[in-house]
N, C-alpha and C positions, 0 to 999 in steps of 0.2 A: 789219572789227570787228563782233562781234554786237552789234546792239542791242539796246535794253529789251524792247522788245516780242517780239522775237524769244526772250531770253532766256525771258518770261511763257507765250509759245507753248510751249517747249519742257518747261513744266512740264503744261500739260493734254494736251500729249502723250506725258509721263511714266504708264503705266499705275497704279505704285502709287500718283502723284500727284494722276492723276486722280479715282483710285477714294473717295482720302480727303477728296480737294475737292468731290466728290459728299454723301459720307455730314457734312462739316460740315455741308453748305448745311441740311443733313435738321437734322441736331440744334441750328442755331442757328435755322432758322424754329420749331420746337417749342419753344425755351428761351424764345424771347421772347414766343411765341405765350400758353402758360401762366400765363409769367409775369401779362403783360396780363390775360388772363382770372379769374386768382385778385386780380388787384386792382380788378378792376369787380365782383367777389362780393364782398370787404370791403367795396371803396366804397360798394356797395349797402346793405349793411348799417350802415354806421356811419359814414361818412363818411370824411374824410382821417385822424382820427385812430387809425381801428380799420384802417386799410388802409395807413399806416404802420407800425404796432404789428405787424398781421401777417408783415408785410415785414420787420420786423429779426426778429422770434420767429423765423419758418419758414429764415431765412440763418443764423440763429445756431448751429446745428450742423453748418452747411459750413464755418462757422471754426475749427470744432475738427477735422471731417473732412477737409478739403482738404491740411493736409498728410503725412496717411495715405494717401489717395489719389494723392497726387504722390510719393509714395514705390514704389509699388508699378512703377512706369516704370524704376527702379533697380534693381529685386530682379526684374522677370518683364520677359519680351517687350513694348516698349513694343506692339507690333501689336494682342497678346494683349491685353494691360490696354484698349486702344483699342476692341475688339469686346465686352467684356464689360462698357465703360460705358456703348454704348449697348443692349445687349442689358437690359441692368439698367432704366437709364432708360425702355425701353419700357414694361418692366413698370410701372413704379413711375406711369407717366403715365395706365396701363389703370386700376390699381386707382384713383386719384383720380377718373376721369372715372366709373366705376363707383358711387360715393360719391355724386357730385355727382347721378347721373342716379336714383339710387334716394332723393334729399334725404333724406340722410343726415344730425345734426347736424352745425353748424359746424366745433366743434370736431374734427372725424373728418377732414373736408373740408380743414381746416387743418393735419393732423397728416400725411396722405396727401399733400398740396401740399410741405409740408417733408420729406419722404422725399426727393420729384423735386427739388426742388433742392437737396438732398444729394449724390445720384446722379449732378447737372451736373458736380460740382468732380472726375468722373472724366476728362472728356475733354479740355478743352484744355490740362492737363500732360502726356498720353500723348501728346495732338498733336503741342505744340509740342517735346518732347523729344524724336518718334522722329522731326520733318523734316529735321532736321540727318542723324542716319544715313542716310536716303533718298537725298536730294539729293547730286547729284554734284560742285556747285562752290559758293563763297561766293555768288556772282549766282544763282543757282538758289536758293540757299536766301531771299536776298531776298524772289526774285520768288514763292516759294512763302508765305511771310510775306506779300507784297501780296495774293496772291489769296485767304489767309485772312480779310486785313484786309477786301477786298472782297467774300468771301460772310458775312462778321459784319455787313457793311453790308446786303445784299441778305438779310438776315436782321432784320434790328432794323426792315426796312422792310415785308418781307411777312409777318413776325410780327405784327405788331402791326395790321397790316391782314387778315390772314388770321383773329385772333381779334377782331374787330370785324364780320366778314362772319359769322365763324361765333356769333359771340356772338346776333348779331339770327335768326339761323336756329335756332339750339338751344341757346343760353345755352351756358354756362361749359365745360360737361360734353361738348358736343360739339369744341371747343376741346381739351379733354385725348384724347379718344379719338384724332382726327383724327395729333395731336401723336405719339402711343404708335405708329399704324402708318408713321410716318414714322422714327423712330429707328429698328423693327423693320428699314425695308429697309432704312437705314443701317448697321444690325450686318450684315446681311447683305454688304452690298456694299464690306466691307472684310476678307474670308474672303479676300480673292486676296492680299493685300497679305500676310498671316501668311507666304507665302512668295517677299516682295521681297528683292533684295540690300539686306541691312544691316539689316533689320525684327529678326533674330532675334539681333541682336550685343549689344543689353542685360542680357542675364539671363546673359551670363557673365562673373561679376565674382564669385571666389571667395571672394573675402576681404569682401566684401557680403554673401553670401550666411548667413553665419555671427555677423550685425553682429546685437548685439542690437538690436531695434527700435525703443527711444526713443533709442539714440545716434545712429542710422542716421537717424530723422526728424532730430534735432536737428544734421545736416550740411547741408543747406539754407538752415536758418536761420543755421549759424556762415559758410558762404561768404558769403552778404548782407552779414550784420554785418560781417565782416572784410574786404570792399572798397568801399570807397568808392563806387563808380561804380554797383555792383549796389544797394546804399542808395541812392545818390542815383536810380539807376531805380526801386527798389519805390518810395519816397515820391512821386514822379510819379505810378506806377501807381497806388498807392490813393487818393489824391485825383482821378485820373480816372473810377476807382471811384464816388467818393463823391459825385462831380458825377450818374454813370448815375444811381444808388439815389434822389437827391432829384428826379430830372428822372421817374423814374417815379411819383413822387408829385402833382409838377409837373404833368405832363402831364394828370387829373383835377382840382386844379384850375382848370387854365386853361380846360380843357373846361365845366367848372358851374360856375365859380363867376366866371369871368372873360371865358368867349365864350358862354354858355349854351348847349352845344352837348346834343348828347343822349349816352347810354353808347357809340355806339360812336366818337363824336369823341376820346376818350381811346385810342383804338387809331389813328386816323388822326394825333393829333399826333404821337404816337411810331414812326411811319411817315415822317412828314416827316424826323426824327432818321436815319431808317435811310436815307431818300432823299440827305442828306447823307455817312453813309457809305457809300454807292454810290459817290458821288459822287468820292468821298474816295481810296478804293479804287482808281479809276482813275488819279488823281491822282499816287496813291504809285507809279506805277511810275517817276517820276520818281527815286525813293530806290535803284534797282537800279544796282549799279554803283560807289554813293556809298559811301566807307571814311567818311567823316563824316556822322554822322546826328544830331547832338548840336543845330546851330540848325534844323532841321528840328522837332525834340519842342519844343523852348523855345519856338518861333513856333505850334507846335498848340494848347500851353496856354495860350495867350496868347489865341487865338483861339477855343478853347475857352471860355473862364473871361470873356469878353468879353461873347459872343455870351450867355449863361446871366444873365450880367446886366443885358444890354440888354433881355432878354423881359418882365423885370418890370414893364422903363417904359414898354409899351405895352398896348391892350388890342386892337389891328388886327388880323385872322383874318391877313390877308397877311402884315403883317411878323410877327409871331408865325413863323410858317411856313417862311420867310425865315432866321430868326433861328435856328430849331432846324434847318434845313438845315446853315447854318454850322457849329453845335454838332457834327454826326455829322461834316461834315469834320475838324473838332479832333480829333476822337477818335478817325477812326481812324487819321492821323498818330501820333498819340498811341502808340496799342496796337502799330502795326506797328513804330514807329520804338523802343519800349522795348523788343519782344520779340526785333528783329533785334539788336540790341546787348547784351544777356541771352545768346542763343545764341553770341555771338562770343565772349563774358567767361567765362561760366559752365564749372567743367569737366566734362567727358563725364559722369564717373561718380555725378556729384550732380545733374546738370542739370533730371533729371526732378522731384528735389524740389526745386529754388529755382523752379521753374515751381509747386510743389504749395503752396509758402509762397503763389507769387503768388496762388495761386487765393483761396487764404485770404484774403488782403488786399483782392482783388477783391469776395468775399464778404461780409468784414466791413464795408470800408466803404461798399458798396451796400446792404448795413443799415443804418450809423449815418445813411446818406447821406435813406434812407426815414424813417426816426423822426425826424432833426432837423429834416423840413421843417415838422410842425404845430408845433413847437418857435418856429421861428423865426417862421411867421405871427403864432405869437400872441405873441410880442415884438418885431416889426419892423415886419408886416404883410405883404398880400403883396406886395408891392412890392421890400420891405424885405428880405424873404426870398431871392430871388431875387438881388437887389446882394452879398448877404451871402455867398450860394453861388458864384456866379460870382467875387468873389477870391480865393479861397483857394487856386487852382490857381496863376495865374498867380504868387503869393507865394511857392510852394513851388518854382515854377520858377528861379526868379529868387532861392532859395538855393543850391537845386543845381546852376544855371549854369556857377559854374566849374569845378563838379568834371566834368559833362561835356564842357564844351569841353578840360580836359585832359586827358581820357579820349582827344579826337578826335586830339589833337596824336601820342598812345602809340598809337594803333592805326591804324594805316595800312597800307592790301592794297598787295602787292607784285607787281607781275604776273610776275616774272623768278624771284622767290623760290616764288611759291604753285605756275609751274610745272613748278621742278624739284622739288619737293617730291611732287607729284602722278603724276611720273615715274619715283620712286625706290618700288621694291617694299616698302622697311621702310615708309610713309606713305602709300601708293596706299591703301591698308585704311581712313585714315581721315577722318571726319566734314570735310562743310565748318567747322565752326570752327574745330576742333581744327587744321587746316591754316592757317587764318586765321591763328589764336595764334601758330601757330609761325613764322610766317612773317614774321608781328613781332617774334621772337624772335632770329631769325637776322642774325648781324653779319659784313657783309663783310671780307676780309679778304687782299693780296694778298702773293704770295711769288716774289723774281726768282729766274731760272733757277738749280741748284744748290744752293736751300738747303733745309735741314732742318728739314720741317713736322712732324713726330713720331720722335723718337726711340726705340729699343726700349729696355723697359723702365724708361721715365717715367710717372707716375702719369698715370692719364685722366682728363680733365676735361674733353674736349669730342669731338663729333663733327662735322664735317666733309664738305659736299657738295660738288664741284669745279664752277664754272660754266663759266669756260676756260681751256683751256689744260691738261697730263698730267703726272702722277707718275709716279712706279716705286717700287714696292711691296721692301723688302729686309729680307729675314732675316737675321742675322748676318754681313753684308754683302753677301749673294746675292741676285738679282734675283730676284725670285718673278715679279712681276706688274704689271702698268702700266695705269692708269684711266687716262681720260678724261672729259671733259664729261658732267657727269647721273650721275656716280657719286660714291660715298660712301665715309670709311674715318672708322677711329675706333672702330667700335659695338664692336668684341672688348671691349674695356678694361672700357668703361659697365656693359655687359652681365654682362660674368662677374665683376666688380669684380676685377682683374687688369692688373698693368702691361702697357704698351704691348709689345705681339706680335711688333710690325715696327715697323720705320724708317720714313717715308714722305718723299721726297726730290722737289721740281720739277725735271719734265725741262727745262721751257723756264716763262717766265712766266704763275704760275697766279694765276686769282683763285679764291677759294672764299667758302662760307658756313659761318661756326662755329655751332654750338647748344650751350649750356653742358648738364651733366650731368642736372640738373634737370627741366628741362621736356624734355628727350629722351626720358628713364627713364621721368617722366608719361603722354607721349604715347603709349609702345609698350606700357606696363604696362598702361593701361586698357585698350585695345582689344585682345582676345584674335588678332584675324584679322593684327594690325600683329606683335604680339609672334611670332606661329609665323611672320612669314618673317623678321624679324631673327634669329629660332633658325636660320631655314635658313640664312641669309647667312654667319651665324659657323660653323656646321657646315661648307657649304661652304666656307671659307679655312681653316679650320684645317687640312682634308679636304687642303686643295692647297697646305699650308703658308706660305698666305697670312696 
């Protein structure tokens, strides 16, 4: 049996895998790097209040842009949309650092700062929507999700250290430049991928193509709303959100006002955070493998939401330290274990925008999460603050509990099912979820020797994989044809919306898997590469009067 590790292995030795686990690593030391930096040039300025206030201003038009953004993973080449957020966000990092270096006013410097984190909410929907095409199996797709998780930690960590080094060497300005030639080699170093298997299988969806563009955003948001499970993960996710956005506030003052540290201590606590999700990252490869990920997120927020508020009742550089370690474990639990379960639920053809809502959600409430903390200082204290921020996750969890531990009960990997599924030409074509789904989907179902699994000319309503045991295929009483193990019948019917073709009769005792009409029609409809061999499968039988 493969192991975890072996499974993780097999992803950095995935070429287009590698190449995109490369250019995140680029663009999550920049996101966090900048970040850092434009809020030690508030702080500087104004204290928590103005470096707050900045913080939700400069996100609050990624909340309207993110799921425009996460749309476009739908309508173009997720690879494409992928090279051109970070090709964007270079620019966009040049001209702030350009700004900063020529002291420019604030407001220019602040107007340039919210450009670049506009231009963030392009990448991790293009990401997380084209890994599923990528990746070859569910465990793949995990283990590609952990090493996300683990370069967002090994990001938050030398982010926030890297603008703290560079801050004391060239202030702010060299922080954004630094940032700008690092996404450049990340757009660069993800030109190979534009021509991986399954990089270019998004942007063919006809009937997308033609969607007007606020109905087409507005299917993101109606999948969320309308399942439960994807609600009860966004609510998770933006209060995990909202814990980042306050804990970036946090982090200056624990530094002034609570260890009396100097400016670039506020890059080293939120370093600590990322040394946690390192930490974290490695942790999670524990989750590979696991069809149940539901008390995995429950115990992060808990630990999460714990940790955030045991910081306020100390003032010890260690335990502080300590404590915000823990925090980045929580979180990236957290982020991995909602995005692997997102990718399972979610369908193909909307996927890139309920990632594009998530961005939004991430965005907003890392703003509300930044403006509520002078809020609550000065009705609680900071103390107070801190107690206040650190429940609210845990609360949120422990409403959505039961809907994901019923989520865990409904989705369970089949290993028997996922690989005849993966075997059969009409499905080889498609995505680790998509296989996932259906694989949940499929109801056993067995027939003694001599009886009649489809009669000709009965309405269709399911199609049919054989696991053992043979049929024999008959035309109007004639033997055409005789399947075995790992082969399928059924699709004529679904497909051409047309009663049943053939008889299908066991030669000896079969078991099989049914898939009702439904999610068969879904699965092969969306994927253009699944739907041209189901054309050839029924071409070839009709061809052979099968």
């Amino acid at each position: 049996m493969t192991s975890r590790f072996d499974v993780v292995v097999s992803v950095l030795r995935h070429p287009a895998l590698r190449r995109m686990a490369g250019a995140f690593l680029a663009f999550s030391i920049g996101e966090w790097a900048t970040w850092v930096a434009i809020v030690i040039y508030a702080y500087s300025r104004g204290g928590a209040a103005e470096a707050g206030l900045i913080a939700f201003i400069q996100l609050v038009p990624s909340i309207i842009i993110a799921p425009l953004a996460g749309s476009l993973g739908d309508r173009f080449p997720r690879a494409r949309v992928l090279f051109a957020g970070y090709a964007v966000q270079s620019v966009a990092m040049a001209a702030a650092a350009a700004a900063l270096w020529a002291n420019l006013p604030a407001p220019v410097v602040y107007a340039l700062a919210t450009v670049t984190a506009t231009t963030i909410t392009i990448t991790r929907p293009a990401q997380a929507a084209l890994l599923p095409d990528v990746c070859v199996s569910p465990d793949q797709l995990t283990a590609s999700n952990v090493t996300a998780g683990t370069i967002e930690g090994l990001g938050t960590l030398l982010g926030p250290a890297f603008a703290g080094v560079l801050t004391a060497i060239g202030g702010p300005a060299l922080v954004f430049a630094a940032s700008s030639l690092g996404l450049l080699l990340a757009a660069l170093s993800v030109i190979p991928v534009l021509r991986a298997p399954g990089a270019e299988t998004a942007d063919k969806r006809g009937e997308e193509e033609s969607e007007p563009l606020l109905r087409s955003l507005s299917r993101g948001i109606a999948e969320i709303v309308s399942d439960p499970t994807l609600r009860a993960l966004a609510a998770i996710f933006a209060c995990t959100a909202l814990l980042t956005g306050a804990l970036d506030i946090f982090y200056a003052v624990l530094a002034f006002d609570v260890l009396g540290l100097e400016d670039s201590g506020v890059g080293y606590l939120g370093a600590a955070t990322g040394v946690g999700m390192l930490v974290g990252g490695t942790l999670a490869v524990a989750l590979v493998g696991r069809a149940h990920l539901s008390l995995p997120i429950l115990a992060a927020c808990v630990v999460l939401g714990a940790a955030v508020a045991l910081v306020g009742l100390t003032s010890t550089l260690v335990v502080v330290v300590l404590l915000l370690v823990l925090a980045g474990i929580g979180t990236i639990f957290v982020y991995i274990g909602v995005q692997t379960m997102t990718q399972r639920i979610a369908g193909a053809t909307v996927r890139s925008r309920v990632f594009g809502v998530y961005e939004a959600l991430m965005q907003g409430s890392v703003a509300v999460g930044a403006l509520a903390v002078p809020v609550l200082i000065s009705l609680a204290g900071v103390a107070g603050a801190f107690v206040i921020a650190g429940l609210v996750l845990p609360l949120v969890a422990l409403l959505a509990g039961r809907t994901l531990l019923a989520a865990d009960r409904t989705v369970v990997m089949r290993v028997e099912e996922l690989n005849l599924l993966r075997a059969n030409p009409l499905f080889a074509p498609l995505s680790a979820p998509i296989l996932e789904s259906l694989s949940a989907a499929l109801r056993p179902e067995s027939y003694p020797a001599g009886q009649v699994i489809l009669r000709q000319g009965d309405r269709g309503d399911r199609y049919f994989l054989l696991a053992h045991g043979a049929v024999r295929i008959e035309i109007d009483g004639r033997l055409v044809q005789t399947l075995g193990p790992g082969d399928g019948f059924g699709e004529i019917a679904l497909l051409r919306d047309v009663p049943r073709t053939a008889s299908v009769i066991a030669i000896d005792d079969v078991d099989v898997f049914s898939l009702e009409r439904e999610p068969f029609l879904s699965a092969l409809t969306g994927v253009p590469d699944s739907r041209a061999a189901a054309e050839a499968v029924v071409e070839q039988r009709l061809a052979t009067g099968a």
